[in-house]
C-alpha positions as CSV (number, residue, x, y, z in Angstrom):
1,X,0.0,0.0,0.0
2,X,1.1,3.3,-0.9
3,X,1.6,6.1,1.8
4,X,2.9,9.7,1.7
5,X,3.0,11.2,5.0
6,X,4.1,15.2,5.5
7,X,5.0,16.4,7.9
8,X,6.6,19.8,9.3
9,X,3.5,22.2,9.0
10,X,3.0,24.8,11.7
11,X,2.4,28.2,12.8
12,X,5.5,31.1,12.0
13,X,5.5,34.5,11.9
14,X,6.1,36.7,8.6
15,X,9.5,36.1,7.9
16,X,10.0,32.7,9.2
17,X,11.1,29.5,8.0
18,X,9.9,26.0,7.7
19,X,10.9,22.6,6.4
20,X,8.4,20.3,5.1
21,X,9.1,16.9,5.0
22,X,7.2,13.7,2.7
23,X,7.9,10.3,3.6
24,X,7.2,7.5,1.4
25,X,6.4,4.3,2.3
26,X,5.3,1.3,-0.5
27,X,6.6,3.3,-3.5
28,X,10.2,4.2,-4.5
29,X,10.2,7.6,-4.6
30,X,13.0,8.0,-6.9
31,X,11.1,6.5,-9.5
32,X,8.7,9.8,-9.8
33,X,8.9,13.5,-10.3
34,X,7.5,14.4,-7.5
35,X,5.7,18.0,-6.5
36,X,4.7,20.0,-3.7
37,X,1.0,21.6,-4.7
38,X,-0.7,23.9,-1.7
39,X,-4.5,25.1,-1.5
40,X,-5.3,28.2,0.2
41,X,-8.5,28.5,2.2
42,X,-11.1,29.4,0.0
43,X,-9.0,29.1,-3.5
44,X,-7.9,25.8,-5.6
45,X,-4.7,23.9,-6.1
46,X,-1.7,25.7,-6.5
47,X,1.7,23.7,-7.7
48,X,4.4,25.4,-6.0
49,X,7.8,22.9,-6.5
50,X,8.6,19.8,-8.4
51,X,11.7,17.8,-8.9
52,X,12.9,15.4,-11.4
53,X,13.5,11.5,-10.3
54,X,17.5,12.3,-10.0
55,X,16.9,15.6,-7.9
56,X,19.0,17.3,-11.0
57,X,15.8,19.1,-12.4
58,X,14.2,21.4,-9.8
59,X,11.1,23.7,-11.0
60,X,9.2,26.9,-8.9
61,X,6.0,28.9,-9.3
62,X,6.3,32.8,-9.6
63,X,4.9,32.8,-6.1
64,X,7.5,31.2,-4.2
65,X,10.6,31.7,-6.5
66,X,13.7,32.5,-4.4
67,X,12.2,31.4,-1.3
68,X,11.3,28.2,-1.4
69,X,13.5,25.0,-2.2
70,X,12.7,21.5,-3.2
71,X,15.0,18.7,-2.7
72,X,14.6,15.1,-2.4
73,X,17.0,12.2,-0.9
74,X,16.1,9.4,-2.2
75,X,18.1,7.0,0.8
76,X,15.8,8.0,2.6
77,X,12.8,8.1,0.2
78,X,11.4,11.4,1.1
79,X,10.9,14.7,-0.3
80,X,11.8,17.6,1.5
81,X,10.6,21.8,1.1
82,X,12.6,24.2,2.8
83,X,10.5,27.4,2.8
84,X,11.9,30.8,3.6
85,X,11.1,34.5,4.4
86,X,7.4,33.2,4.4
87,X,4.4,35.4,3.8
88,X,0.7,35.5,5.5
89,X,0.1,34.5,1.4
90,X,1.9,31.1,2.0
91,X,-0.8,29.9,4.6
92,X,-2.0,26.9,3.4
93,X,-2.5,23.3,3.4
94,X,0.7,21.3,1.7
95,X,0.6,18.6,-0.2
96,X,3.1,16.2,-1.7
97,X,2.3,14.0,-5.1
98,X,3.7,12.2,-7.0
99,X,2.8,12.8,-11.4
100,X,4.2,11.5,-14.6
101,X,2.6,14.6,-16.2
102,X,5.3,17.3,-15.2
103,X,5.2,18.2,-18.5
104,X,2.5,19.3,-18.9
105,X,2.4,20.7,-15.2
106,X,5.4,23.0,-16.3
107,X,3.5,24.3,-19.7
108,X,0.4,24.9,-18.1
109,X,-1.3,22.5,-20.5
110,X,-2.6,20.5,-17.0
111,X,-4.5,22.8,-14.3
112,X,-5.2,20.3,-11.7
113,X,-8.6,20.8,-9.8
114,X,-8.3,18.0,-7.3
115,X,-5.4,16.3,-5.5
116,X,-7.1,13.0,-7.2
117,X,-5.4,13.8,-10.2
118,X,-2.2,13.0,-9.2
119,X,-0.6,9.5,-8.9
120,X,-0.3,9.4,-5.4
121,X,-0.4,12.3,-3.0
122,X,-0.6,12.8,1.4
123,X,-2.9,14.2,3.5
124,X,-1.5,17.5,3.3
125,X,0.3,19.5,6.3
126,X,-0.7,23.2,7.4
127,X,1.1,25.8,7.0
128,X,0.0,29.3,8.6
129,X,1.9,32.3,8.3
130,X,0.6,35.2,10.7
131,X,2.0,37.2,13.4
């Protein structure tokens, strides 16, 4: 059975940092590109990170550009986001998936709706950004 757990989420002020972590368990995580997608209250699925099956490959949003940075170690099968100099905008629920459509994530030519459109994905961790 396939499981990705995050894990990391919390409560920091403007400013702060966090590191979000994604564990796999039943799935080789190296053998996926793998992406970090958040939804604000009230708005849909935003992608924010992905990362090619080597790590080698590493992909942002506008949004979080210069902040935020995706890694993976594959030893260890998980996926890791280290987010920086966050904003109240970054409050959100945080989800890691797994796709073979990256492509088409990167051109825009795929707008995902629902976290059921990915391969596998977690139950998502919170982040919330206020002072």
């Amino acid at each position: 059975q396939v499981q990705l757990v995050e894990s990391g989420g919390d409560l920091v002020q403007p400013g702060g940092s966090l590191r979000l972590s994604c564990t796999a368990s039943g799935f080789t995580l190296s053998s996926a590109w793998m992406v970090w997608v958040r939804q604000a209250p009230g708005k849909g699925l935003e992608w924010v990170s992905l990362i090619s099956t080597s790590g080698s490959s590493t992909y942002y949003s506008n949004s979080v550009k210069g902040r935020f940075t995706i890694s993976r170690d594959n030893g260890k099968n998980t996926l890791y986001l280290q987010m920086n100099d966050l904003k109240p905008e970054d409050t959100a629920l945080y989800y890691c998936a797994s796709t073979l459509r990256a492509s088409q994530l990167l051109r825009g030519l795929w707008v995902p709706t629902t976290m059921r459109e990915f391969d596998y994905w977690g139950q998502g961790t919170q982040v919330t950004v206020s002072s």
